[in-house]
C-alpha positions in Angstrom: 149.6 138.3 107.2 149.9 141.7 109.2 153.1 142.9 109.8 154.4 144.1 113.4 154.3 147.3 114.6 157.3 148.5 116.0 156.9 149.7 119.5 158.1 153.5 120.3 161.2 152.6 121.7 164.6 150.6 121.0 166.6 148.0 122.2 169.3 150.3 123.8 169.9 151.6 127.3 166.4 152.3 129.5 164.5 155.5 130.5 162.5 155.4 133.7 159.5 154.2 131.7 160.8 151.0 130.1 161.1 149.6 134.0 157.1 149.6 133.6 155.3 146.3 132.4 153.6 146.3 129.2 154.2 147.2 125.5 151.7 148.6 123.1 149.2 150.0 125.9 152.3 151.2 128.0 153.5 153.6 125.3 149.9 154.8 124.1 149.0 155.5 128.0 152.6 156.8 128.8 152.4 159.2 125.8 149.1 160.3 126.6 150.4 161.3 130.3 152.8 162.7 128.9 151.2 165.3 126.9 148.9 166.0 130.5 152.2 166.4 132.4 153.2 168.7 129.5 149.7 170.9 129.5 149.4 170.5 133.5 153.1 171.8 134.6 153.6 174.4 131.8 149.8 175.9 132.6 151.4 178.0 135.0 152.5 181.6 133.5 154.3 184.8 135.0 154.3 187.3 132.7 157.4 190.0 132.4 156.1 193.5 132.1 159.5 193.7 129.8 159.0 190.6 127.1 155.5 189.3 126.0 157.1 185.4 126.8 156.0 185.1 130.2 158.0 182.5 132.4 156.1 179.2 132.5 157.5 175.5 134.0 156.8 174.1 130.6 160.5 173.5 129.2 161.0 171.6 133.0 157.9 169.2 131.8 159.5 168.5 128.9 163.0 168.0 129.8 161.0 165.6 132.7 159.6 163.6 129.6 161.7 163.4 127.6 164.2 161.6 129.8 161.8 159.6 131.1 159.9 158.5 128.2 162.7 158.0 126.2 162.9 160.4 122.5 159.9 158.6 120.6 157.3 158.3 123.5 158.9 161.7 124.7 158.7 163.5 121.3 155.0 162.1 120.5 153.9 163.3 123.7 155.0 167.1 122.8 153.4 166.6 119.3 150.2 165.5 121.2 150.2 168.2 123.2 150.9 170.8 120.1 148.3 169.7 118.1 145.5 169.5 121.3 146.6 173.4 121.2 146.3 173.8 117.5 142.9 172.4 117.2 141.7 174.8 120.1 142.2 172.9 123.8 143.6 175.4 126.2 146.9 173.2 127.2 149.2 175.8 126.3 150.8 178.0 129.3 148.0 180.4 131.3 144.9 178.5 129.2 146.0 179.4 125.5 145.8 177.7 122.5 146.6 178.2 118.9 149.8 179.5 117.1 149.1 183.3 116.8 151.2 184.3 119.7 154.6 185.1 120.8 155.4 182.4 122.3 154.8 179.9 120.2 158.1 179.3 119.1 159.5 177.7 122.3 156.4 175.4 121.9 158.0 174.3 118.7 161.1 174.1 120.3 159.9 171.4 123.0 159.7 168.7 120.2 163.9 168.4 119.7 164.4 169.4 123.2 162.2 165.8 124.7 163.8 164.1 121.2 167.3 164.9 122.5 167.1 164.2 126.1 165.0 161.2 125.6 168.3 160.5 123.0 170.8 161.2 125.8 169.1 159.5 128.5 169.1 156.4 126.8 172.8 156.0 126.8 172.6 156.9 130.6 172.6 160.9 130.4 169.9 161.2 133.3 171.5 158.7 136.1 174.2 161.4 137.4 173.5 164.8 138.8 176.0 166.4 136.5 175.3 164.6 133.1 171.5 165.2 133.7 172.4 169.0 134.1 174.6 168.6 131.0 171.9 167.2 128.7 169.1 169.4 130.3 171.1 172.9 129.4 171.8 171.4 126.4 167.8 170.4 125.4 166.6 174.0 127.0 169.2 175.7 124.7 167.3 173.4 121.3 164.4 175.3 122.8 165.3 178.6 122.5 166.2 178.7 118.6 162.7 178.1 117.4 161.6 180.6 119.8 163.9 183.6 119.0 163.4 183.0 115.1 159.3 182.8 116.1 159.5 185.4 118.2 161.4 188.0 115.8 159.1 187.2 113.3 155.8 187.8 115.1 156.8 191.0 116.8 158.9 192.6 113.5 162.0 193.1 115.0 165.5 191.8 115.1 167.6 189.4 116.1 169.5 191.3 118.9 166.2 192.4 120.2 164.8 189.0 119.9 167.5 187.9 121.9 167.0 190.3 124.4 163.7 189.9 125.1 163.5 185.8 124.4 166.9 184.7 125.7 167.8 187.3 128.5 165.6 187.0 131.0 165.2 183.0 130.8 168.9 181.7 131.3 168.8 181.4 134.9 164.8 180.1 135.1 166.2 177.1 132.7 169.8 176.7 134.7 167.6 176.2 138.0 165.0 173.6 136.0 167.8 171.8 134.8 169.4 171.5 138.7 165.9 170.4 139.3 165.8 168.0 136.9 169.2 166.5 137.6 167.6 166.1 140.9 164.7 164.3 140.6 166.0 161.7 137.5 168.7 160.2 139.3 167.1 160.5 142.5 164.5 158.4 140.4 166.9 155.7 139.5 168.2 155.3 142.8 164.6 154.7 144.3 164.3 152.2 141.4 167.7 150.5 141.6 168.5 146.9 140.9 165.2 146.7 139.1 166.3 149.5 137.0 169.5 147.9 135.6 167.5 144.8 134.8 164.2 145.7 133.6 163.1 145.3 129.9 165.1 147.1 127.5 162.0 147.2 124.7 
């Protein structure tokens, strides 16, 4: 006798995916799209002629995963995505892939950032402007910890000057993606409404 396999999500509040029909094919295909929405958003890079981490919409894709998708489908779409870019496809921001770079760190950081807003989502963090811009500053912040320790390493240098160049010039970019995020996830739920608050809960 085989035993069940426990599908990636549990029996508490929804995310916008668990409205979808579907179990075991839902999750693999919404993880799958997650990790594209992931490598398709964040492909887009500005680099700062003052800090090697160039500004990308990356941490937006994942804070738009994570809520959705809930924090197991969201978190397995991130690892998806990192190990396409460890094993050499170009889904990281601007074409990269591989870990020998600056920015790396932030990458890692994606992983608790979707974890904890998929976490805070499912006990309703994402159906109110200003609780979705709460959890979101808080999962951008998870982001950033990863990515100063990487990024101090890799260049040699400090903390205060890791700071400076990894922290600095990003706090606004991530204040706006989190208002744009506690845009379009409760704008979400209101399109979705009374099928929303009755869907499946799996």
């Amino acid at each position: 006798m085989s035993a069940a396999v426990p599908a990636l999500t549990s029996p508490r509040s929804l995310v916008l995916a668990d409205v979808l029909p579907g179990a075991r094919v839902r999750d693999a295909v919404l993880v799958i799209s997650g990790a594209g929405l992931i490598a398709g958003i964040g492909q887009l890079a500005v680099p700062l002629p003052f800090t090697p981490v160039p500004v990308t919409l990356g941490t937006f894709a994942v804070l738009l995963v994570g809520a959705s998708l809930g924090p197991a489908r969201g978190a397995t779409s991130v690892l998806l995505y990192m190990a396409l870019g460890l094993v050499g496809a170009p889904v990281f921001a601007d074409g990269a892939s591989g870990w020998a770079m600056a920015s790396f760190g932030y990458i890692l950081g994606y992983l608790p950032a979707a974890a904890l807003l998929g976490h805070l989502a499912r006990r309703g963090g994402d159906r109110s402007p200003w609780r979705t811009v709460l959890a979101a500053v808080g999962a951008s912040a998870l982001v950033y910890v990863p990515g100063v320790l990487w990024l101090a390493t890799f260049l040699g240098v400090g903390l205060t000057e890791a700071l400076a160049l990894g922290v600095a010039p990003f706090v606004v970019g991530d204040v706006v993606k989190a208002v744009a995020a506690a845009l379009v996830l409760p704008g979400a739920w209101a399109l979705i409404g009374e099928r929303g608050r009755t869907g499946s809960r799996r």
